[in-house]
C-alpha positions as CSV (number, residue, x, y, z in Angstrom):
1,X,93.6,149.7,81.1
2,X,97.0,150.7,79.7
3,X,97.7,152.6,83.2
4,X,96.3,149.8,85.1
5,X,98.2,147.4,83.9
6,X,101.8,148.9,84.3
7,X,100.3,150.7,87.7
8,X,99.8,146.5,88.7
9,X,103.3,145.8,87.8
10,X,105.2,148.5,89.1
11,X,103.4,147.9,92.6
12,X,104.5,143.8,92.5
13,X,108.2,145.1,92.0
14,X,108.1,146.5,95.2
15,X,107.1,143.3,97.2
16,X,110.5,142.6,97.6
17,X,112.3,138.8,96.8
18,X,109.8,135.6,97.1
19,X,110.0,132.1,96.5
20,X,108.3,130.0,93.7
21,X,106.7,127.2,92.3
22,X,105.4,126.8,88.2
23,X,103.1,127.2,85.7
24,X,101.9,127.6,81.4
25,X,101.1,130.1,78.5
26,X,98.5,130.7,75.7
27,X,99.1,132.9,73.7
28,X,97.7,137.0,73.6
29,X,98.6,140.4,71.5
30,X,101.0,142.8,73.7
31,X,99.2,145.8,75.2
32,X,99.4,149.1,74.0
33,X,102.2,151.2,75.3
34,X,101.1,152.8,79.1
35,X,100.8,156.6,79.6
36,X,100.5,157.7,82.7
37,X,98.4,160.6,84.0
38,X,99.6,163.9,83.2
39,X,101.5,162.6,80.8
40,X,101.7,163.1,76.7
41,X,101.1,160.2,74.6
42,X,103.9,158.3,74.0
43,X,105.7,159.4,77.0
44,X,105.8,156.1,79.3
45,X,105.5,156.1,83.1
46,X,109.0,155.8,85.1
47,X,110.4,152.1,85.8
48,X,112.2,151.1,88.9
49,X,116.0,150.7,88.0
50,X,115.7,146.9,87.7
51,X,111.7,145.9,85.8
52,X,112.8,142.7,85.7
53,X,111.4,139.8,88.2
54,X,112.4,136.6,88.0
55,X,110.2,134.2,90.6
56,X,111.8,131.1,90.4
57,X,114.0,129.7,90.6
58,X,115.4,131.8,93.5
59,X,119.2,133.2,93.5
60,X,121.5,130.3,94.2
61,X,118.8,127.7,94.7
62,X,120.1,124.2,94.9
63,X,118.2,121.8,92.8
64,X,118.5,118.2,92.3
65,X,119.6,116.9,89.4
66,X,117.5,117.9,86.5
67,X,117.4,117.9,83.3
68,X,115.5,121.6,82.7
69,X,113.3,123.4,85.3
70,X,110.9,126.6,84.4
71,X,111.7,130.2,84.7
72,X,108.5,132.5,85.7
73,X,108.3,136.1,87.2
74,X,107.1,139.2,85.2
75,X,108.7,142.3,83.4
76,X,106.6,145.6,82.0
77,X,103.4,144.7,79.8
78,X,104.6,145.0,76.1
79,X,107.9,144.4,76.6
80,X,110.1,142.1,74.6
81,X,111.7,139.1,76.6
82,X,114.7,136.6,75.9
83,X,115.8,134.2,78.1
84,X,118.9,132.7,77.7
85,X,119.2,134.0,74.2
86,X,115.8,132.3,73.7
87,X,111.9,135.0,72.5
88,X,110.0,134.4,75.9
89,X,105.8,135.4,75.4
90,X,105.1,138.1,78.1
91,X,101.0,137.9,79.0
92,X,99.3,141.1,78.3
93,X,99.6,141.7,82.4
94,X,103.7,141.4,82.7
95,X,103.8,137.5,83.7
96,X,106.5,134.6,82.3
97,X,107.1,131.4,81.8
98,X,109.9,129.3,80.0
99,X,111.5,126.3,80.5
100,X,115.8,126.3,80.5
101,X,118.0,123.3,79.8
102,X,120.2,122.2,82.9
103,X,123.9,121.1,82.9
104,X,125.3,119.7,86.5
105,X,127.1,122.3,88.5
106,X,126.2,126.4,88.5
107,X,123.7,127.7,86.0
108,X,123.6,131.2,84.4
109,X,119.9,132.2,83.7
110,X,120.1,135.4,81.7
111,X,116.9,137.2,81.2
112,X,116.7,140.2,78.2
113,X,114.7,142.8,78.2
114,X,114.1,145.9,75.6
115,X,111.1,148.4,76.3
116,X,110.3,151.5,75.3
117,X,114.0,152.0,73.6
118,X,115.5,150.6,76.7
119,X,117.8,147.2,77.4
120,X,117.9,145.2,80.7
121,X,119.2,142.4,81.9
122,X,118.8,140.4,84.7
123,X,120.8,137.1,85.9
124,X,120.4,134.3,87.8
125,X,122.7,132.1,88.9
126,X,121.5,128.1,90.2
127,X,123.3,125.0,91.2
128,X,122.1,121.7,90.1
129,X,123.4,118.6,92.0
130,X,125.5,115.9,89.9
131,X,123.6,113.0,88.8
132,X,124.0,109.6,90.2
133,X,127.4,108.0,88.3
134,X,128.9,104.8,89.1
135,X,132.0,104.4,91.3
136,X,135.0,103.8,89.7
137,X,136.5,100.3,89.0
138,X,140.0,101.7,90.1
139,X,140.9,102.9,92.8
140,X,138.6,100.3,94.0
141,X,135.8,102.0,96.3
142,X,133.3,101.7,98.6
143,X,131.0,104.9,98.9
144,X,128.5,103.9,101.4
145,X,126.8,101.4,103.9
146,X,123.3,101.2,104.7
147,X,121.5,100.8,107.5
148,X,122.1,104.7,107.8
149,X,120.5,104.7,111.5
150,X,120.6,102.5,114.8
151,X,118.4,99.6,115.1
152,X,117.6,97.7,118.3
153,X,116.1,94.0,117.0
154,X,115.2,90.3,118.3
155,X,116.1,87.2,117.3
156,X,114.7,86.3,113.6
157,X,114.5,89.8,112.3
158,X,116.2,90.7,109.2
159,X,118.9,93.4,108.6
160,X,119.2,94.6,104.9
161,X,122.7,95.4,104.4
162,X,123.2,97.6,100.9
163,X,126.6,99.2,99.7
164,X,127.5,100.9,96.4
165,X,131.1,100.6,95.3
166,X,133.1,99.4,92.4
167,X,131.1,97.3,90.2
168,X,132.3,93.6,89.1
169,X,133.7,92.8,92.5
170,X,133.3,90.1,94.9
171,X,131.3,91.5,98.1
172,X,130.4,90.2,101.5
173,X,129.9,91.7,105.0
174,X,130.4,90.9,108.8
175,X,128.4,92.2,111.9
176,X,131.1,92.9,115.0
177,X,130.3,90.5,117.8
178,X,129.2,87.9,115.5
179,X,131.4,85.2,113.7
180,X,130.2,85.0,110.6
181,X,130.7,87.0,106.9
182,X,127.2,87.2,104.7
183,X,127.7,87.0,101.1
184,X,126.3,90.2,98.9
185,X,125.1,90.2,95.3
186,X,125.2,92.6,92.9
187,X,122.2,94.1,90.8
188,X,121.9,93.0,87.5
189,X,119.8,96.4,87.0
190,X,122.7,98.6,88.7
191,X,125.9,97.1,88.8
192,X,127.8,98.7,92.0
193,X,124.8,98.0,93.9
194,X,125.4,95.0,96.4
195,X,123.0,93.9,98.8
196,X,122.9,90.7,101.3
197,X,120.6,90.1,104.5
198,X,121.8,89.2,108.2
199,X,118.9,87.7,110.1
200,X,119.5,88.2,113.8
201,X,120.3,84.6,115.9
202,X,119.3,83.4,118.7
203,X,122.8,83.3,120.2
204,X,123.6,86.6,118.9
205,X,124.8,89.5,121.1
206,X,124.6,92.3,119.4
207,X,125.2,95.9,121.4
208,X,126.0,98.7,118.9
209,X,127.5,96.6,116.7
210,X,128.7,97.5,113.6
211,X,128.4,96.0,109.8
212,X,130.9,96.3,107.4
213,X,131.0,95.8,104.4
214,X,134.2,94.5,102.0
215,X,134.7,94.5,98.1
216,X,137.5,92.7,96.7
217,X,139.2,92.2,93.4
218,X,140.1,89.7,91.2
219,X,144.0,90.5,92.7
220,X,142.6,90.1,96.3
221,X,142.8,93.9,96.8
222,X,140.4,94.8,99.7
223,X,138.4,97.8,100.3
224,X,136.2,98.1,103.1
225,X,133.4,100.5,104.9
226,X,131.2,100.4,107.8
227,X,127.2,101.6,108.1
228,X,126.6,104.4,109.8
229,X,123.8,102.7,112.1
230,X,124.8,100.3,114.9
231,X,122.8,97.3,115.8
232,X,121.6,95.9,119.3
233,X,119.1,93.5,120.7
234,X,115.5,95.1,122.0
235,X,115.0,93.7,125.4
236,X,113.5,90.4,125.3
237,X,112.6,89.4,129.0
238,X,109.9,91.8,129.5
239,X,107.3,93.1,127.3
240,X,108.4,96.9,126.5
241,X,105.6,98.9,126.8
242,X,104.4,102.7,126.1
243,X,101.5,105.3,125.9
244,X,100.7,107.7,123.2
245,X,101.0,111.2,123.9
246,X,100.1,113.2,121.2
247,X,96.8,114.0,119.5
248,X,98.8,113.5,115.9
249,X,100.3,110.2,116.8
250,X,100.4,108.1,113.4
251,X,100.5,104.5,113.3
252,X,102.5,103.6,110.1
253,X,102.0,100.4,107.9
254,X,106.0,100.2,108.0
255,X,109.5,101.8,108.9
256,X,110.6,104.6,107.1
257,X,112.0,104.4,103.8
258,X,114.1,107.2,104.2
259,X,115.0,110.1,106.8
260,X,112.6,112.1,104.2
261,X,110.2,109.6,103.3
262,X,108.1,107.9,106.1
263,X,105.8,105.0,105.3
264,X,101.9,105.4,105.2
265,X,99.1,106.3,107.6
266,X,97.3,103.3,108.6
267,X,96.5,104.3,112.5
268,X,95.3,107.5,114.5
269,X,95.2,106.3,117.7
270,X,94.3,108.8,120.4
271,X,96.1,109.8,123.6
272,X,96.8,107.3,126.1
273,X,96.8,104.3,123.7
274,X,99.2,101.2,125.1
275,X,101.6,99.6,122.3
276,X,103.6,96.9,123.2
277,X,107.1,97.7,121.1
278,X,109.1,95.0,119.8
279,X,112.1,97.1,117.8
280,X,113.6,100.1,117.2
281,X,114.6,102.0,113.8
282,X,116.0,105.6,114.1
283,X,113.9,107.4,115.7
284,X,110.6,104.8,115.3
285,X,109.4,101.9,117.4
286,X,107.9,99.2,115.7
287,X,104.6,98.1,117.4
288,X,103.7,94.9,117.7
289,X,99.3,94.4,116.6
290,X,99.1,90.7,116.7
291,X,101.3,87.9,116.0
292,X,101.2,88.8,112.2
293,X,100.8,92.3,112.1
294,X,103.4,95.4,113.1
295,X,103.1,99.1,112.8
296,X,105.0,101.9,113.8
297,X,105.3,104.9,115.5
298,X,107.6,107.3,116.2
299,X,109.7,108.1,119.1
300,X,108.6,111.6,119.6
301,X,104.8,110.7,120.0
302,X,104.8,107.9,123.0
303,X,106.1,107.7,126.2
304,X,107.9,104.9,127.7
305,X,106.0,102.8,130.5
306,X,107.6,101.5,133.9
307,X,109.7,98.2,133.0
308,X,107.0,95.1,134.4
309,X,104.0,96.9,132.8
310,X,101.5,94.2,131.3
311,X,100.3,94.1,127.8
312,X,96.8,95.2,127.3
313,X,94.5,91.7,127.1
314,X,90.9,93.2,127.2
315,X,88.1,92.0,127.3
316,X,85.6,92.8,124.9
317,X,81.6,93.3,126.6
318,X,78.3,93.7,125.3
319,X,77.6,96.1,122.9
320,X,74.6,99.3,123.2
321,X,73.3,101.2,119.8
322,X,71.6,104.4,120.4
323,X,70.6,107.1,118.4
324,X,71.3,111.4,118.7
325,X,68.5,113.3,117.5
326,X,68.4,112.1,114.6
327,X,71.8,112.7,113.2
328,X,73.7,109.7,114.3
329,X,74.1,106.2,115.4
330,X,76.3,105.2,118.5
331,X,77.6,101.7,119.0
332,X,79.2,101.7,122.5
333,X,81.6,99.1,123.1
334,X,83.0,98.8,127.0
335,X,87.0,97.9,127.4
336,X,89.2,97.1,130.4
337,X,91.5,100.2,128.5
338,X,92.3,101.9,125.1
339,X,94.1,99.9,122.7
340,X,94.9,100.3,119.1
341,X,91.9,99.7,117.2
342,X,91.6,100.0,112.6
343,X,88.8,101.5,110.8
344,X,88.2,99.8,107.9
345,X,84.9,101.1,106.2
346,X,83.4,99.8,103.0
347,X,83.4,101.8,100.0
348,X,80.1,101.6,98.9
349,X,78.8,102.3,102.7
350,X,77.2,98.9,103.2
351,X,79.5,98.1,106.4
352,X,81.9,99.5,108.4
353,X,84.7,97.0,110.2
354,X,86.3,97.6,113.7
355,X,89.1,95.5,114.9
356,X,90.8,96.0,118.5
357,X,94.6,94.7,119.0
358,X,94.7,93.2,122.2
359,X,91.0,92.2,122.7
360,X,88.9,89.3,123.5
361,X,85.5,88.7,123.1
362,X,82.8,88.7,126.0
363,X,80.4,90.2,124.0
364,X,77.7,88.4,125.2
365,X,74.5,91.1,124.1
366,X,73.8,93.5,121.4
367,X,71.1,95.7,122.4
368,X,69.7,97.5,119.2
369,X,67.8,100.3,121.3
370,X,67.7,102.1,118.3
371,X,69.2,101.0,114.4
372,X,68.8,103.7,111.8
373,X,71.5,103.0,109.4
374,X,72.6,100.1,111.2
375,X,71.2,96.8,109.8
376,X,73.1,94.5,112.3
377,X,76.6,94.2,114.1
378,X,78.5,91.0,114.0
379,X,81.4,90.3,116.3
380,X,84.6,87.8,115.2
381,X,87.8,86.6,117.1
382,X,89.5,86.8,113.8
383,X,92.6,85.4,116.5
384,X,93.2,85.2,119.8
385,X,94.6,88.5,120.1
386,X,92.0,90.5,117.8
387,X,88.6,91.3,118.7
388,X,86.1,92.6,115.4
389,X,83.2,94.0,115.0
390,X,81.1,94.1,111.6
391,X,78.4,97.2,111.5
392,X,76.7,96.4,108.4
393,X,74.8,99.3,107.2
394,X,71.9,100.4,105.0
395,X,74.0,101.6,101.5
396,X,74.5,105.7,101.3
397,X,72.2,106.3,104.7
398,X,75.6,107.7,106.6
399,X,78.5,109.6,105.4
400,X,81.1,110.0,107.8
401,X,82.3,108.6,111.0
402,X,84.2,109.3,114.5
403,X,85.2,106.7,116.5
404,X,86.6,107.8,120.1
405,X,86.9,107.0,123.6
406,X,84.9,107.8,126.0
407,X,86.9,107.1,129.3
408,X,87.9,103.3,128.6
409,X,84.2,102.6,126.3
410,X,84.8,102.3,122.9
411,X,82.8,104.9,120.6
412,X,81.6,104.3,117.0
413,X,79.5,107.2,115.7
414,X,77.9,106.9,112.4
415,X,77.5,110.7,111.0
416,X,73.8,110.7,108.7
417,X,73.2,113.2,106.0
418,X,70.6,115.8,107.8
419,X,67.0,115.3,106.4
420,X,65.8,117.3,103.5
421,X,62.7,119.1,103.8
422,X,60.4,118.6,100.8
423,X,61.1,121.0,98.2
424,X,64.0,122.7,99.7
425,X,67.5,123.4,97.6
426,X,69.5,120.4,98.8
427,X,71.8,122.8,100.5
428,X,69.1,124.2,102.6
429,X,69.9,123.8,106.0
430,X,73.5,121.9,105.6
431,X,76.5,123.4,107.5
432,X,79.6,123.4,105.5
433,X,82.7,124.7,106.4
434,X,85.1,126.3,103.9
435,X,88.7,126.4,104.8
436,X,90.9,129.2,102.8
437,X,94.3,127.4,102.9
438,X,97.5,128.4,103.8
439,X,98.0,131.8,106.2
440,X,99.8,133.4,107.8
441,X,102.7,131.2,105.2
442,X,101.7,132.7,101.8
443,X,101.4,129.2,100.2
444,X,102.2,129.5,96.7
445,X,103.9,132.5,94.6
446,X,102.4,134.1,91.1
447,X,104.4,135.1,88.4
448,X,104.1,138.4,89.6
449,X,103.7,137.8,93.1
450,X,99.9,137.3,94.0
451,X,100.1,135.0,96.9
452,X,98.2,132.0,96.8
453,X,96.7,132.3,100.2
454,X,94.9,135.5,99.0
455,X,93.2,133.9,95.9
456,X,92.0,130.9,97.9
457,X,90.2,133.7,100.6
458,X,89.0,135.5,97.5
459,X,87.4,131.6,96.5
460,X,86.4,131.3,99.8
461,X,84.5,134.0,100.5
462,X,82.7,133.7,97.0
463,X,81.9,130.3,97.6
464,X,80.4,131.2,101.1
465,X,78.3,133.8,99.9
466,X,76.8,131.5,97.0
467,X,76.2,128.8,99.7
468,X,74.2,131.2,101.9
469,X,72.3,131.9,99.5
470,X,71.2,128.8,99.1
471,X,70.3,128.3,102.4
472,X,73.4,126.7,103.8
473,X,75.2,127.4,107.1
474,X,78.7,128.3,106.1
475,X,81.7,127.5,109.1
476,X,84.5,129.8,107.6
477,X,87.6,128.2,109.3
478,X,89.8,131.6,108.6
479,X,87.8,135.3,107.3
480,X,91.1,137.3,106.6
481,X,95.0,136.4,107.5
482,X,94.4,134.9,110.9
483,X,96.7,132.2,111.2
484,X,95.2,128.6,111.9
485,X,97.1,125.4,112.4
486,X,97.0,122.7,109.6
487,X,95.7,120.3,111.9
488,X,93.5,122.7,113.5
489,X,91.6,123.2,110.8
490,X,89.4,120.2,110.5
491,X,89.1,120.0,114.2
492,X,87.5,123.4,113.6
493,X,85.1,121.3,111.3
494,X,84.2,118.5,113.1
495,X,83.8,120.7,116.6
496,X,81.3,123.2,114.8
497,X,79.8,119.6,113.7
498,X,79.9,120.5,109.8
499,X,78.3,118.5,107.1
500,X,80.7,118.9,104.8
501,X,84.5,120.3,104.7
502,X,85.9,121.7,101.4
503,X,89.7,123.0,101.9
504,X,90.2,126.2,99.0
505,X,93.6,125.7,97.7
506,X,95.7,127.1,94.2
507,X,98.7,124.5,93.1
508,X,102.4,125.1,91.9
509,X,104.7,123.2,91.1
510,X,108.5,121.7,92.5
511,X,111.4,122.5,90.3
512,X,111.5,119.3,88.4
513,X,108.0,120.3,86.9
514,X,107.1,121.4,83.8
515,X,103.9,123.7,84.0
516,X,104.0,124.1,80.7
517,X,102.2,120.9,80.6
518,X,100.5,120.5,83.7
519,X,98.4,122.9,84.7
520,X,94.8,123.4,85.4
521,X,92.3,122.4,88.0
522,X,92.1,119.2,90.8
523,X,90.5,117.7,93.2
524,X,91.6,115.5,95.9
525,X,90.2,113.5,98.5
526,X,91.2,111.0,101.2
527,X,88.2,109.0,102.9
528,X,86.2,106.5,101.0
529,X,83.0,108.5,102.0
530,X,85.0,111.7,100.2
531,X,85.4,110.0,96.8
532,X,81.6,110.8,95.5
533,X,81.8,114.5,96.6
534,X,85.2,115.0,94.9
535,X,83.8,113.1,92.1
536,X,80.9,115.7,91.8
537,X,83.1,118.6,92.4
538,X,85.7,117.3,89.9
539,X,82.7,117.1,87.4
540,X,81.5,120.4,88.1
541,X,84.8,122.1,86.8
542,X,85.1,120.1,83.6
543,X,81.4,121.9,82.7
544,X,82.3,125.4,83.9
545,X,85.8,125.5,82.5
546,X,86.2,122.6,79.8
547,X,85.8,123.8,76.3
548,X,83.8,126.7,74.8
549,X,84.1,127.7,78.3
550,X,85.1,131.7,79.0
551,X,87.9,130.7,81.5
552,X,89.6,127.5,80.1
553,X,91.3,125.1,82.1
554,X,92.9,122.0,81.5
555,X,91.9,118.5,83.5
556,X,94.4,118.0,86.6
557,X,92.7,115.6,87.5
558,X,91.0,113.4,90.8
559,X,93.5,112.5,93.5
560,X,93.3,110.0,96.1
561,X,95.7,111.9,98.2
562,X,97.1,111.7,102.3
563,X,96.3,115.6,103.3
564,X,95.6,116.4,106.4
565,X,92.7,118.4,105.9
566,X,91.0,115.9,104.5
567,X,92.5,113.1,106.6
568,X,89.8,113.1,109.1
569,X,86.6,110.7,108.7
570,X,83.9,112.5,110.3
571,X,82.8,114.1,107.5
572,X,83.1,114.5,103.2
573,X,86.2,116.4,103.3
574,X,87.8,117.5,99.8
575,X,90.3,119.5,98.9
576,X,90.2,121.6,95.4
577,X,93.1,123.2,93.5
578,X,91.4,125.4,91.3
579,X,94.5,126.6,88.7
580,X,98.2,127.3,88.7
581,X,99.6,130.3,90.4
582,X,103.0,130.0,88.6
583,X,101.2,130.1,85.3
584,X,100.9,133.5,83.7
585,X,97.4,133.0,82.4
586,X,96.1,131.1,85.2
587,X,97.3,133.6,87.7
588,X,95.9,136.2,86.0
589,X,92.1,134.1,86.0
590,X,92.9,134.3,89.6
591,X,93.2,138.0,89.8
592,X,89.6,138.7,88.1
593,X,86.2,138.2,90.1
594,X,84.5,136.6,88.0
595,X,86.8,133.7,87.3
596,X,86.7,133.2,91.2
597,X,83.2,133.0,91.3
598,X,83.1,130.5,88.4
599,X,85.7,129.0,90.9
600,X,83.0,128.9,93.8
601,X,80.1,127.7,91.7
602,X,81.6,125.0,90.2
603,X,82.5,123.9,93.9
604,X,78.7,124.1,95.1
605,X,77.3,122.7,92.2
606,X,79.1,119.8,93.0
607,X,78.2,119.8,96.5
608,X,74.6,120.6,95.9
609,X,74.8,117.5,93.5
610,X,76.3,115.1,96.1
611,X,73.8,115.9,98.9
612,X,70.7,115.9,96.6
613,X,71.7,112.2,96.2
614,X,72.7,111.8,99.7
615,X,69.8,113.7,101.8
616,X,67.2,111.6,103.0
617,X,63.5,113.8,101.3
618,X,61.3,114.6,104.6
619,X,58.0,113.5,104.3
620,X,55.6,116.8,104.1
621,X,53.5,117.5,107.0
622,X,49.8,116.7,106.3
């Protein structure tokens, strides 16, 4: 074990400089000093010049501003470790974990190492970004404007105008091409925050016009700045008009907050969708639904239609259920073209709503050739421009859905759980597909150096072996380090028709975490029809690695989370995280078989749990 061990750590030096993430420590007696082969007792095997790692933080890695972030990597088993002056505990396999106090500006991180008579050191040095501070009262200042991008608007929409400067100061700002100045106030909760709305009139000409913004003192000294973003009017005389293009077009419930931080999914509408667009932010269009309701969408993902193009007012016909051998339900719904549509399907599976921007109703005939899971279905003009459709439902008799076009027909397909032959293991027979994440990118980094998308394929492949035998069909989305898109991956899934999608996965953390406190194993989901699975699955790894357990973990916890694995609706899709790469003791669970199988069986327990509930029992033959 003692030549192992070293032999391990001495092979990770040579993987060269990677990037990082986090982790935490318990506690374990140093190892033995190593003797190699051929060698006397006592005599320890050769180190490379420099046997100290440090993970992460990387060399002159910027980070925000922080108060502390970890230090992880590995050094020789046995050795002793200081970090910044301060004992570091070194895991009987070489990996490290410490948190460091911060201070704006460069950081030194000095690591200390004596083995086997020997001293090293190793430094690292960091920036961390000054904090937020007031601006000054004198010279009196203005440091910036917002909106930081162009908008194109129409008369009655709002403009938020927000500018930090000196604090205390009387504030107001003008719009070029307009005659008027718009008083600002300042926040009671951050003085030198001003903010003040312009709402755009209807005699208004605005064409890249700029706002700009004036602070002035109790001696009438003025300082003044203008936002970056330019505003002009939308056209108004004709409808605007466009087409998605992309199979990842995202309909957004607003603008985005920030040029990193978009607003959420609310949409997935398919290629060759009309939108009727009403405003520009940036790079995003803001779609207009109905009179009360706008999404929107960005730039890169429609295409412009000929000026004159007509809005989309369908009309909305009779309505055909049908069944496919026995798996689903189909509700065909014709249209006069595709248009925006929202899934909106109850939690506890006892209805699922459709409504269709741009649509009224001539549904004149439900035909209910064949029902299954479907009770009745209910139209509504909730207004003039949106057309719904109620599918109520028999409680827990489907578990995912696909609604699609097929040519300018709308398609609802209700996905059942397959029927359960008497006596059979409840994953006899269900097709599940396991997706090892991350590859060819190496996802996360161990402390010393075990790439993330390794242990998930390790997971992986345990996991499918234990469902086979069980009698499940296993859809492996990747077998070694093929690469596969992201959003590949549950297309994969739902072309193979799986039952079931679970996305393997090992977490880490950003540098303002502190693994030394969170750590352990998660589950996340996304679809209402997910939350039971992830519920079972999450339960599953409290019993296999809560207390008294071989491999303890901590709780992570159950996430409601926007991934796109587990985006799509067709199916149960979950996504588990089963430990912490950047924590010494977790990674090294990672490294040993049978923590990865404990890994895998606490995953099909929990699926085995969720479709004994969920399978329909066959009758047995007489």
């Amino acid at each position: 074990m003692k030549i192992i061990l070293v032999s391990l750590f001495l092979a990770l030096l040579t993987m060269g400089a990677v990037l990082a993430d986090s982790g935490a420590l318990l506690s374990s007696p140093a190892p033995p000093a190593a003797v190699a082969e051929g060698t006397s007792p006592g005599e320890r095997m050769p180190l490379p010049a420099q046997p100290i790692r440090i993970v992460a933080p990387a060399e002159n890695a910027q980070l925000p501003a922080l108060a502390a972030t970890f230090v992880c990597g590995a050094v020789p088993p046995g050795g002793q470790l200081r970090i910044n002056g301060a004992a570091v505990e070194v895991h009987p396999e070489g990996g490290f974990l410490a948190m460091v106090p911060l201070a704006p500006g460069p950081n030194l991180i000095r690591a200390e190492l004596e083995y086997g008579g020997a001293h090293y050191e190793l430094t690292r040095t960091i920036r961390v970004a000054e904090p937020a501070r007031p601006a000054p009262v004198h010279p009196l200042t203005v440091e910036y404007v917002t909106p930081g991008q162009d908008q194109e608007l129409l008369p009655g929409d709002a403009v938020t105008v927000t500018a930090k400067g000196s604090p205390g100061m009387k504030a107001y700002f003008t719009v070029s091409r307009v005659r008027k100045r718009w008083p600002m106030i300042e926040s009671a909760e951050t003085p030198g925050i001003y903010q003040g709305v312009y709402r755009v009139g209807a005699k208004d000409r605005l064409k890249q016009s700029r706002i700009k913004v004036t602070l002035a003192d109790d001696r009438h000294k003025r300082r003044s700045a203008e936002a970056k973003g330019a505003l002009s009017l939308f056209p108004g005389d004709l409808p605007v008009l466009a087409e998605t293009v992309s199979p990842d077009a995202v309909l957004r419930a607003g603008p985005a907050v920030s040029a990193y931080d978009r607003a959420g999914y609310l949409m997935f509408p398919p290629p060759g969708t009309l939108l009727q667009l009403t405003g520009r932010n940036g790079d995003e269009y803001r779609v207009r639904l109905n009179r009360t309701r706008n999404v929107w969408v960005s730039a890169g993902q429609i295409k412009l239609l000929p000026s004159g193009t007509p809005p989309a007012r369908v009309v909305a016909g009779s309505v055909a259920i049908s069944a496919v051998d026995g798996r689903s339900a189909r509700i065909r719904l014709p249209l006069g073209r595709k248009i925006p549509f929202l899934v909106a399907p109850d939690p506890g599976g006892r209805y699922l709503d459709l409504s269709l921007f741009g649509a009224t109703s001539n549904t004149d005939l439900i035909a209910y050739a064949a029902t299954g899971p479907i009770r009745r279905v209910q139209w509504f003009q909730d207004d003039e421009e949106t057309y719904r459709l109620r599918i109520a439902t028999v409680p827990r008799s489907w578990w995912g859905y696909d609604v699609r076009y097929e040519g300018n027909a709308l398609v609802v397909e209700l996905r059942l759980p397959p029927p359960l032959p008497a006596g059979a293991s409840p994953l006899a027979g269900l097709a599940v597909a396991v997706d090892a994440g991350h590859s060819p990118d190496t996802g996360a980094v161990g402390v010393t150096g075990y790439l993330e998308k390794d242990a998930n394929l390790a997971i992986a492949l345990q996991l499918q072996k234990q469902l086979e035998a069980e009698g499940a069909k296993v859809i492996m989305i990747r077998r070694g380090d093929e690469g596969v898109p992201l959003n590949e991956r549950p297309r994969i899934a739902w072309q193979k028709q799986a039952d079931i999608l679970v996305s393997i996965h090992n977490n880490s953390l950003g540098y303002g975490g502190n693994p030394l406190l969170k750590h352990g194993y998660g589950v996340y989901y996304f679809t209402p029809m997910s939350q039971a699975l992830a519920g079972e699955i999450h339960r599953s790894y409290g019993e296999t690695f809560g207390p008294g357990a071989a491999f303890g973990l901590r709780d992570d916890g159950l996430y409601y989370d926007n991934l796109a694995v587990t985006r799509g609706p067709q199916m149960p899709a979950v996504l588990t995280e089963s430990a912490y790469l950047i924590h010494p003791v977790e990674e090294a669970y990672l490294r040993n078989d049978a923590f990865r199988a404990a890994c895998a069986a606490a995953i099909r327990r929990g699926i085995e749990r969720y479709a004994g509930r969920m399978r329909p029992v066959m009758a047995p033959a007489e």
